[in-house]
TORZARO-693261 format. One record per residue (C-alpha): x, y, z; residue number from 1; residue in one letter. Coordinates in steps of 0.25 Angstrom, whole numbers. Each point is the difference from the previous one (the first is absolute). Example, Ala and Ser with C-alpha at 12.3 -4.5 7.8 and 13.67 -1.06 7.14 Angstrom:
<nodes>
NODE,u,v,w,nr,rest
NODE,49,-18,31,1,A
NODE,6,14,-2,2,S
</nodes>
This chain:
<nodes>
NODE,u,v,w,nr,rest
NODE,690,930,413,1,X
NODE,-12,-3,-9,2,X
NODE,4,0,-14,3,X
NODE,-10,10,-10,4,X
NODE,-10,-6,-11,5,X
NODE,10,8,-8,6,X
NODE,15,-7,4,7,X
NODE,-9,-13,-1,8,X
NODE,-2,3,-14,9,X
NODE,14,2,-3,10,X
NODE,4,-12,8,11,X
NODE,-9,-12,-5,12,X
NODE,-5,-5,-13,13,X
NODE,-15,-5,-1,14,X
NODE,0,-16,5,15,X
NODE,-6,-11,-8,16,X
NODE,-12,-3,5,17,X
NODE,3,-15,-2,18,X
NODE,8,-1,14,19,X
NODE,-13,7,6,20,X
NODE,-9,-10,-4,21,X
NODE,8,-12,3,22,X
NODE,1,7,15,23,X
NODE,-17,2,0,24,X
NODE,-3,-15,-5,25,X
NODE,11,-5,11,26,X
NODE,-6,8,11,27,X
NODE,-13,-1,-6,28,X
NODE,3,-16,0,29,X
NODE,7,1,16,30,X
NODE,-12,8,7,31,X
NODE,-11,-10,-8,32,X
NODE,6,-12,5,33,X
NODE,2,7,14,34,X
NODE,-15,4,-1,35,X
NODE,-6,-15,-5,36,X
NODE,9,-7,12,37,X
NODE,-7,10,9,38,X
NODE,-14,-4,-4,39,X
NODE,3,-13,1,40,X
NODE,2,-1,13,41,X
NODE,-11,8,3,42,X
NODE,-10,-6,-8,43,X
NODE,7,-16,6,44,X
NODE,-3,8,14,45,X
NODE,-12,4,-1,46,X
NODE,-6,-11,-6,47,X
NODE,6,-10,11,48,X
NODE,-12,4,11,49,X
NODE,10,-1,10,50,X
NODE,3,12,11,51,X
NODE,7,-2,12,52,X
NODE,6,13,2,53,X
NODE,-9,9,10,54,X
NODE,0,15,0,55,X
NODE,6,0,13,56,X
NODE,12,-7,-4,57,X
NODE,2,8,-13,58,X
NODE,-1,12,10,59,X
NODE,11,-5,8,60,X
NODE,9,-5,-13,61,X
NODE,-2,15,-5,62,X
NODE,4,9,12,63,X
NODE,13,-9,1,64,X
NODE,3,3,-14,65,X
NODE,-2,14,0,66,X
NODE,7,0,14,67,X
NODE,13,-7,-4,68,X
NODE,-1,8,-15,69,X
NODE,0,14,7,70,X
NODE,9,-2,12,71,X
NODE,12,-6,-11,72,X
NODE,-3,12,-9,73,X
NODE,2,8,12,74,X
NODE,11,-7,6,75,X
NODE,9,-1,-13,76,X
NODE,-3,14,-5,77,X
NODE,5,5,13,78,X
NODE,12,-8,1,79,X
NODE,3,0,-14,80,X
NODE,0,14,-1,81,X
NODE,9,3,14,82,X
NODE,12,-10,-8,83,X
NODE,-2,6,-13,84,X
NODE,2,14,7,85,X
NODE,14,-7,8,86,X
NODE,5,-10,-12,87,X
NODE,0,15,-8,88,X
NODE,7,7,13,89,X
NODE,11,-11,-2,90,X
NODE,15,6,-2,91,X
NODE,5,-13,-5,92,X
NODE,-6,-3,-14,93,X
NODE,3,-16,0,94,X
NODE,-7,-1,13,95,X
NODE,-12,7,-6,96,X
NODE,1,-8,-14,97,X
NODE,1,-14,11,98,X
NODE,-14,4,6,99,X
NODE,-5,3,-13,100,X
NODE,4,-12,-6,101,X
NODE,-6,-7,11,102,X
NODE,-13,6,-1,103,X
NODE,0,-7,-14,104,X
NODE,4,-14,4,105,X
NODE,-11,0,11,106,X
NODE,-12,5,-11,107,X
NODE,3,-13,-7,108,X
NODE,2,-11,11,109,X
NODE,-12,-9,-2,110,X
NODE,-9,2,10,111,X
NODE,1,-14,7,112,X
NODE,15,2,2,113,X
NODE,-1,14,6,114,X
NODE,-12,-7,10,115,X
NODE,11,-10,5,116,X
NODE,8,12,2,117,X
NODE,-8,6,9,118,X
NODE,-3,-11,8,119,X
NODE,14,-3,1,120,X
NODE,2,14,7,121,X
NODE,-13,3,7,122,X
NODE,-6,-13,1,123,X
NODE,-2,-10,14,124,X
NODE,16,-3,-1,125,X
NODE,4,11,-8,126,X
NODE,13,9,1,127,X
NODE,-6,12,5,128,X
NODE,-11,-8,8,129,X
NODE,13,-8,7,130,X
NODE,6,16,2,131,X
NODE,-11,5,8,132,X
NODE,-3,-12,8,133,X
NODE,15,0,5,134,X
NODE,-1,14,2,135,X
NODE,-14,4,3,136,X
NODE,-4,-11,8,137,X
NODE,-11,-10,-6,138,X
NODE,-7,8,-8,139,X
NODE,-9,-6,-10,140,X
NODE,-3,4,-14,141,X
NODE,-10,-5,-9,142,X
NODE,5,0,-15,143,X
NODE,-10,-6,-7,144,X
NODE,-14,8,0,145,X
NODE,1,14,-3,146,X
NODE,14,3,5,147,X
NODE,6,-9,-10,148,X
NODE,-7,3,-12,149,X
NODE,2,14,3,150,X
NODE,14,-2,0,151,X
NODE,0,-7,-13,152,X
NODE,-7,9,-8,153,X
NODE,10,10,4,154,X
NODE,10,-8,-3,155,X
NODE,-2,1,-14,156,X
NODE,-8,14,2,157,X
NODE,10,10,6,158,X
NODE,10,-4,-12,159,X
NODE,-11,5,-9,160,X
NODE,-2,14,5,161,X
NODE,16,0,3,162,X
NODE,4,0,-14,163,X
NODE,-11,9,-4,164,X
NODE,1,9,10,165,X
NODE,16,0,-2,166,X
NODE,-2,5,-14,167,X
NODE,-10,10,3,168,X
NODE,12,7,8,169,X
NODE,12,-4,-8,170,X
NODE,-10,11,-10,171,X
NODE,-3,12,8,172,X
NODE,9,11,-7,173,X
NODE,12,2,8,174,X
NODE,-1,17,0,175,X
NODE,-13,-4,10,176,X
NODE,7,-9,9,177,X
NODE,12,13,-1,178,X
NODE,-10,9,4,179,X
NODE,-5,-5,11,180,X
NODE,13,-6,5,181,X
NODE,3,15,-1,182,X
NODE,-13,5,9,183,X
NODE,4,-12,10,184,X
NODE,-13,-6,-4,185,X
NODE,-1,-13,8,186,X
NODE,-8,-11,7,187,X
NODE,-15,0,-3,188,X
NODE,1,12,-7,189,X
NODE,10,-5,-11,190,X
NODE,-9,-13,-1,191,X
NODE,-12,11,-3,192,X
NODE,6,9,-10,193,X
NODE,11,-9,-7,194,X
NODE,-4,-14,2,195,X
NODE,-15,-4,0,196,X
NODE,-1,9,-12,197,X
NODE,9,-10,-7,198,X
NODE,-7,-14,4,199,X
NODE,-14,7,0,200,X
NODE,-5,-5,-15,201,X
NODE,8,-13,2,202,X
NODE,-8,-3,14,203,X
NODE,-14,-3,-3,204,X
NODE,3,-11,-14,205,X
NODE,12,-7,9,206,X
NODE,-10,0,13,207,X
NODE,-11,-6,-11,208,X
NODE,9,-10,-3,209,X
NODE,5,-4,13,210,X
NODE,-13,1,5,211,X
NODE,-5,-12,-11,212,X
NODE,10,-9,1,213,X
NODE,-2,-1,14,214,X
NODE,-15,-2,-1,215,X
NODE,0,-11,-9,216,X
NODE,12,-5,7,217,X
NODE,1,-16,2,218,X
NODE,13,-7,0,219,X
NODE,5,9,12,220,X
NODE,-15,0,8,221,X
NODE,-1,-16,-3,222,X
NODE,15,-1,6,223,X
NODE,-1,10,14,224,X
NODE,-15,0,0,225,X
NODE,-2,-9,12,226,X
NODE,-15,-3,-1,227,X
NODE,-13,5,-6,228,X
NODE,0,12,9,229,X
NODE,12,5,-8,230,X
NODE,-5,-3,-14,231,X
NODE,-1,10,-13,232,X
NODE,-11,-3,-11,233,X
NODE,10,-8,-10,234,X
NODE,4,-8,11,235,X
NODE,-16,-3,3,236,X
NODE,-2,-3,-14,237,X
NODE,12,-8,0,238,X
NODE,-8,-8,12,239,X
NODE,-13,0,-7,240,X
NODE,7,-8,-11,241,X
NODE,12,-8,3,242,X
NODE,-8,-5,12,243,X
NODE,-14,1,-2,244,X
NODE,-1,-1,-15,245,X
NODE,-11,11,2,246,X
NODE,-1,9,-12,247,X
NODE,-12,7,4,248,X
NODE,7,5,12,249,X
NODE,13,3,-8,250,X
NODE,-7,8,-11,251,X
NODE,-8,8,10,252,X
NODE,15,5,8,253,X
NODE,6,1,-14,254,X
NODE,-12,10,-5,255,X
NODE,2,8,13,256,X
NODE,15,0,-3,257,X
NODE,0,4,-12,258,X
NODE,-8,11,1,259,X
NODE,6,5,12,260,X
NODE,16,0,-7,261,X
NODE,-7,8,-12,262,X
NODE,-7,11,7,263,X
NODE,14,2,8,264,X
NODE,7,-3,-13,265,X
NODE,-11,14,-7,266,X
NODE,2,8,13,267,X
NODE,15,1,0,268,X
NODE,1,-2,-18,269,X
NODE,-9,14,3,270,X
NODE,11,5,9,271,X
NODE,11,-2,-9,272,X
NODE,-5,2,-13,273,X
NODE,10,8,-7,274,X
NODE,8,-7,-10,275,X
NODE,15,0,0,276,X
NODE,4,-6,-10,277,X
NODE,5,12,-8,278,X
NODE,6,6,12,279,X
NODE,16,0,5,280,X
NODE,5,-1,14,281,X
NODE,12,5,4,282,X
NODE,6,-14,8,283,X
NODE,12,4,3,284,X
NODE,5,1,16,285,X
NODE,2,10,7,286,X
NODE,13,3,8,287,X
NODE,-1,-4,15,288,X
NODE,7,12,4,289,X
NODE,-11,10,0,290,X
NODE,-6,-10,10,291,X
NODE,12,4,10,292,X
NODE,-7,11,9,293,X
NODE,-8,-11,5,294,X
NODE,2,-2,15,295,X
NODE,7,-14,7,296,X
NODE,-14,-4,7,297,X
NODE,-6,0,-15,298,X
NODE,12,-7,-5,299,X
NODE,-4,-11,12,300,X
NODE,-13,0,-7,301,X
NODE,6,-4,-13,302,X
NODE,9,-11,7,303,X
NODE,-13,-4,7,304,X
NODE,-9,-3,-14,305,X
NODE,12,-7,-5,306,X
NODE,-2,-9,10,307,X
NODE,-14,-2,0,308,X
NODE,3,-3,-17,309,X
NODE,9,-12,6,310,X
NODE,-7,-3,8,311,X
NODE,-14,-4,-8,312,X
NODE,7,-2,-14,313,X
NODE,15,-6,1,314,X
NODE,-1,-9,13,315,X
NODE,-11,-8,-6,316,X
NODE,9,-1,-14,317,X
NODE,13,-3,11,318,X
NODE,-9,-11,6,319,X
NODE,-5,-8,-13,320,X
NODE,16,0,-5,321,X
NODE,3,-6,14,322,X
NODE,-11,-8,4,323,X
NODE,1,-7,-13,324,X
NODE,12,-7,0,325,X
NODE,-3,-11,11,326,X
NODE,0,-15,3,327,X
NODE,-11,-3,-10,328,X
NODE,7,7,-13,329,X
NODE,0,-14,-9,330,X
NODE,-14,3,-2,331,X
NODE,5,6,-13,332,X
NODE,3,-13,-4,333,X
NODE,-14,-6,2,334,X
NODE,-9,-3,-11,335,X
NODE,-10,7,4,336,X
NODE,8,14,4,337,X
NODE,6,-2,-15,338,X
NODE,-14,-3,-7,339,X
NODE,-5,12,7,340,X
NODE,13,9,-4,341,X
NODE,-4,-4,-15,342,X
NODE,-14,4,0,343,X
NODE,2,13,5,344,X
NODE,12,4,-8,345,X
NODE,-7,-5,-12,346,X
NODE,-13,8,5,347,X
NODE,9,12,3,348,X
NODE,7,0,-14,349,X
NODE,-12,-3,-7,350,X
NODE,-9,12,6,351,X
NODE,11,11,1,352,X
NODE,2,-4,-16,353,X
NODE,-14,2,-3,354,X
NODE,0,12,9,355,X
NODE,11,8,-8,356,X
NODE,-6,-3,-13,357,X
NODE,-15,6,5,358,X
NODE,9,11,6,359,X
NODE,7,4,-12,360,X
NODE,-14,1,-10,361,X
NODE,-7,8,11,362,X
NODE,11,8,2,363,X
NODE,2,3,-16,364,X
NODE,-13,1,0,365,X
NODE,-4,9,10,366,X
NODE,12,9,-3,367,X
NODE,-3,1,-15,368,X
NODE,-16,4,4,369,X
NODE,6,11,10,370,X
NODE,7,7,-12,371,X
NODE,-11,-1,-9,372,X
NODE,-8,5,11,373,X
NODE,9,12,0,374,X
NODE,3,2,-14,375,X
NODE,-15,-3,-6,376,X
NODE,-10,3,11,377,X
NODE,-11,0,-9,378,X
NODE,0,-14,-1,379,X
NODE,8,-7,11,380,X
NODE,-7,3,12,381,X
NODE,5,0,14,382,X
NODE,-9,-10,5,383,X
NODE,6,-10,-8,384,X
NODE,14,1,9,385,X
NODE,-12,-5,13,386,X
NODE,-1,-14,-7,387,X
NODE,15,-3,0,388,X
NODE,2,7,15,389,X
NODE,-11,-13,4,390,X
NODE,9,-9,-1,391,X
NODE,9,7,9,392,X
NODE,-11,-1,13,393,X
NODE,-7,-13,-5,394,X
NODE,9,-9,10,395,X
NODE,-3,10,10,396,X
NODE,-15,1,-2,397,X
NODE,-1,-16,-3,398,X
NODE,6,-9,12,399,X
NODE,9,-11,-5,400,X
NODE,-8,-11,7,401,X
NODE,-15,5,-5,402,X
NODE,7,1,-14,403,X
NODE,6,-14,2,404,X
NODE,-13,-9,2,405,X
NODE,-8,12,-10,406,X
NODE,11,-7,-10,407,X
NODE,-3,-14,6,408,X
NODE,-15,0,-2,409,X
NODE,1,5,-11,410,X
NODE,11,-10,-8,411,X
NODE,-3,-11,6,412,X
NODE,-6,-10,-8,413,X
NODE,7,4,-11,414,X
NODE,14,-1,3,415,X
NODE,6,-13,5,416,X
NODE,0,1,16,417,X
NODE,14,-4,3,418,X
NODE,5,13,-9,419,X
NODE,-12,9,4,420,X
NODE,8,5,14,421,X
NODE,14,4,-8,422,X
NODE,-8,6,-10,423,X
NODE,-7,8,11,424,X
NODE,12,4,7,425,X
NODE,5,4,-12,426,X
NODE,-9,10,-5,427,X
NODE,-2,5,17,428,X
NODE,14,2,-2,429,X
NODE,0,9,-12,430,X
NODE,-10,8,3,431,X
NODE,6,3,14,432,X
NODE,14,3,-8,433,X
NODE,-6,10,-9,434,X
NODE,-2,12,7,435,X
NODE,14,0,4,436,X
NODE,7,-3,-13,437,X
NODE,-7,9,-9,438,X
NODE,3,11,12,439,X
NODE,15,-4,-2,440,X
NODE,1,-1,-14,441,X
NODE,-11,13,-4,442,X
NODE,9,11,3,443,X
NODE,12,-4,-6,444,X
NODE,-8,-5,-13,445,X
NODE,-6,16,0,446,X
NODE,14,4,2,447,X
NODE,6,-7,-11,448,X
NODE,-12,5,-9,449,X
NODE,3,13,4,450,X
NODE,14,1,-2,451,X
NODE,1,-9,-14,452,X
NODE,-16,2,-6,453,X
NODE,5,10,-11,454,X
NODE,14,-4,-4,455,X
NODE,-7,-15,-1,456,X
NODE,-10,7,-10,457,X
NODE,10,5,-8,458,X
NODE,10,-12,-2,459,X
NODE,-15,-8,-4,460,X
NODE,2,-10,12,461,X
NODE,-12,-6,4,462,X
NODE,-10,-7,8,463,X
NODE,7,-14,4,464,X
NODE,15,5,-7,465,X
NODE,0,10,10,466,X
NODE,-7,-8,11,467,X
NODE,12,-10,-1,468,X
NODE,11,9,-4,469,X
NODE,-1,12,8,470,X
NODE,-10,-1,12,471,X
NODE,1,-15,5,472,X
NODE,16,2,1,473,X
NODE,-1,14,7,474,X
NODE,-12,-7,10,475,X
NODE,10,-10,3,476,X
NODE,2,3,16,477,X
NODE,-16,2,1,478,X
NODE,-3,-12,-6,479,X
NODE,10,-8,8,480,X
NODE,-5,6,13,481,X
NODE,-14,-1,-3,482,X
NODE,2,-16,-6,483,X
NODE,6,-2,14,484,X
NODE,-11,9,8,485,X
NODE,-10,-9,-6,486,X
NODE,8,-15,2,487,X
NODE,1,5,15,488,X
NODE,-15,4,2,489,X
NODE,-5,-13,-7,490,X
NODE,9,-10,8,491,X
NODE,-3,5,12,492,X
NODE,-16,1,-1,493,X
NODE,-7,-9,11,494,X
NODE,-15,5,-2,495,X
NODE,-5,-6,-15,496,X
NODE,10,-15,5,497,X
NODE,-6,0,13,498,X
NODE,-15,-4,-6,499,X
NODE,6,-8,-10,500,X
NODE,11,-7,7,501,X
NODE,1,-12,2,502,X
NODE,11,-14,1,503,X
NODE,1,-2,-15,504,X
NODE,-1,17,-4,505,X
NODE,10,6,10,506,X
NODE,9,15,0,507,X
NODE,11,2,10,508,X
NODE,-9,11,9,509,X
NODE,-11,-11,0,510,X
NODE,9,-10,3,511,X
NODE,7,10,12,512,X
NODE,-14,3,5,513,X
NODE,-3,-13,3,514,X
NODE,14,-3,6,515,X
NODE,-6,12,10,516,X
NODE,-12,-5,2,517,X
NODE,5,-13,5,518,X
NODE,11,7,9,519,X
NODE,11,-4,-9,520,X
NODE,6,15,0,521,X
NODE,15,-6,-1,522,X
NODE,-4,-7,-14,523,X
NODE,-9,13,-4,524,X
NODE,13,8,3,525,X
NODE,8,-5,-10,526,X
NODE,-12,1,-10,527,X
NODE,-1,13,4,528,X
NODE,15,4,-2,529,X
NODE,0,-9,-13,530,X
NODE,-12,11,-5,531,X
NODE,9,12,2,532,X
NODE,11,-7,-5,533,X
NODE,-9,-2,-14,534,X
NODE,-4,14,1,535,X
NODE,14,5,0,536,X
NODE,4,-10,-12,537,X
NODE,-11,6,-9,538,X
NODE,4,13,2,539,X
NODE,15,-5,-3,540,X
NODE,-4,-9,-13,541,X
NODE,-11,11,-6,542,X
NODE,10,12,4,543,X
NODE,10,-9,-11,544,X
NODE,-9,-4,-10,545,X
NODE,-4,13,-1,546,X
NODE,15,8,4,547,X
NODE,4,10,-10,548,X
NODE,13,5,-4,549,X
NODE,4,15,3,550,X
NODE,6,6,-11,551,X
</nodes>
């Protein structure tokens, strides 16, 4: 329920506008440096006279993209939605809090190890490839083109509407869901009038995002792509450079790139444009016994999704535990296995840090300007709240590997070249961390504000007292899941190392890329199963650091 201008009023204290302007000058700051790197590169581009790109071959790069980016929207929203709708059917709750759980783990596996995965199931010797040849007879699928990388983006996809999709039933009132078990309201006609009315406003920004990620997706394309006839744009400019050194080229695909994510990114910011930050939802489930009228061949249906979810999500998780303990697992003692472990931990650490403590004046700061905006509309104006919500669709609009050699050109010459890479990594990292980190810890922070603003008032504490005293202990569990959200993104990025990699700069993903592209896939399997294990343990060490005592 949307709270009154009145209760507001009751509820919050004017901010200090201090916070605000630390939050504009560090946005201010993020999209100047964002904008510079990106008229680097153009202005390097363009200036290099060199174009070996023709229109025809641009063509062909963008139908695939577009191809690949709609058929995985499509795919994923559908079977998301079909194993929300069984996983909240489920009578028994640790079986539906198991897939939920799962659904977690996968969104964070790098993307390097969840393409081993996949191969390992659906590739040439693959599990399921073995299956149906013993089965089937000799039949011949082809992973890598458009069936593997359609398969890997839902991968990470279908646990993305899942989760949203799940919460968007777990809140329909349960006197609806009485009624129309009452009027024996089933089928088609339950999903019409009960659940597309619950996941309708949630549709359009998820499918956005989805949407995005797939388009400018690189790791997974570079890894299943199979050739140039199955190659996206960032994967062109990625060959434009890394190979050709052609900045021309590599400016004139990032332009039409960059274009193309912000007219999708206006389209559905137009959609979904109302604001919910002051808005409650009721998250709690609701009871699986008014689901009983269903009938045995659509509880078959609900076996039948939950299959498909094991299918696509925890066999390629199984394979990469399995695969990775093998003959060739004392290359965690080699020396250039453990340089690589140090360099990306360190990278990790260093960037989910930085991410946190951008994170938390954003969030301050965006928070304290929505109150004002409420309390003194005069002269906080809504449009202020738009800056901050940039920084929140700037990875999605900015491709990693266009803001990457943006970040070169424009750096190079005045920092020393041996640290120049880390330093671009790490800032490619941040920026990628941001939107998720603010998302975790923003609602919480407004929350606390709501519930402690006026006692706070009252007993005179203030500013840094009360950020150290009362909101940082209580954010705890956020900040813990968000610092580990952020190690896990940043260690398992291929796309900024994959331009910059090289024998003396090394990450574990590159390092496991390069054990695949020489067909070592037993050594790239224990990387691949020491990069989950490092995700886990982030989640373990920032879930302590930050671990706060119930009272």
């Amino acid at each position: 329920m949307v709270k009154s201008d009145e209760t507001l009023i009751q509820i919050f204290e004017k901010k200090n506008s201090f916070s605000i302007v630390l939050g504009f000058l560090l946005t201010s700051f993020i999209l100047f440096f964002v904008c510079s790197s990106i008229m680097s590169l153009m202005m390097a581009g363009f200036a290099w006279g060199s174009f070996d790109i023709y229109y025809q071959e641009i063509i062909q790069v963008l139908k695939f993209t577009f191809l690949q980016s709609f058929l995985s929207v499509f795919i994923s929203f559908l079977i998301g939605l079909m194993i929300a709708r069984a996983i909240i059917r489920l009578s028994w709750g640790g079986l539906e809090n198991f897939f939920l759980y799962s659904s977690s783990v996968a969104f964070t596996v790098p993307t390097v190890v969840a393409g081993l995965g996949i191969i390992k199931i659906w590739g040439g010797s693959g599990l399921l490839s073995n299956f149906m040849n013993a089965v089937f007879g000799d039949m011949f699928f082809n992973l890598y083109g458009l069936p593997g990388i359609l398969l890997a983006h839902t991968f990470f996809n279908i646990p993305l509407y899942l989760r949203v999709f799940y919460n968007c039933f777990s809140s329909v009132k349960i006197n609806s869901i009485k009624v129309a078990t009452q009027l024996n309201i089933s089928g088609w006609n339950y999903f019409k009038i009960i659940e597309w009315p619950a996941i309708r406003s949630a549709t359009p920004l998820i499918s956005g995002i989805v949407f995005l990620q797939c388009f400018t997706s690189f790791a997974l394309v570079l890894m299943l792509g199979g050739g140039p006839s199955a190659s996206t744009l960032e994967v062109a400019i990625y060959t434009a450079i890394r190979f050709d050194f052609n900045l021309n080229s590599a400016a004139v695909l990032s332009i039409i790139q960059i274009v193309i994510c912000c007219i999708v990114l206006i389209i559905f910011r137009s959609i979904d444009s109302k604001n919910h930050i002051f808005s409650q939802i009721n998250s709690q489930s609701n009871s699986r016994k008014l689901f009983s009228h269903e009938n045995i061949l659509f509880r078959i249906l609900n076996f039948y999704w939950i299959l498909i979810f094991f299918l696509l999500i925890l066999m390629p998780l199984i394979a990469v535990i399995f695969s990775g303990f093998n003959n060739k697992l004392d290359i965690i003692i080699s020396y250039v296995f453990i340089r690589s472990l140090l360099t990306s931990v360190s990278i990790a650490l260093i960037s989910s840090v930085i991410a946190i403590f951008f994170s938390l004046i954003l969030v301050i700061a965006r928070t304290n300007l929505l109150i004002n905006v409420k309390l003194n509309p005069k002269i906080y104006k809504t449009q202020f709240v738009k800056v901050f919500d940039i920084i929140n669709v700037l990875y999605l609009a900015i491709p990693s590997i266009v803001l990457g050699v943006g970040i070169f050109v424009l750096l190079i010459g005045k920092i020393n070249y041996t640290i120049l890479p880390i330093i671009i990594l790490i800032i490619s990292n941040v920026l990628m961390c941001l939107p998720f980190t603010i998302n975790i810890i923003q609602s919480k922070y407004f929350s606390l504000n709501e519930k402690h603003d006026r006692l706070c008032s009252s007993l005179g504490i203030k500013g840094l007292n009360r950020l150290f005293k009362v909101e940082l202990p209580a954010m705890k569990p956020e900040l813990g899941f968000a610092a580990g959200l952020s190690a896990c993104l940043s260690i398992g990025d291929l796309s900024v190392i994959a331009l910059f990699g090289n024998q003396n700069f090394q990450t574990l993903p590159w390092l496991m890329y390069q054990f695949m592209s020489s067909y070592k896939m037993k050594e790239a399997a224990v990387i691949s199963l020491s990069l989950l294990l490092i995700c886990y343990t982030f989640f373990y060490f920032f879930d302590r650091i930050f671990k706060i005592e119930n009272a």
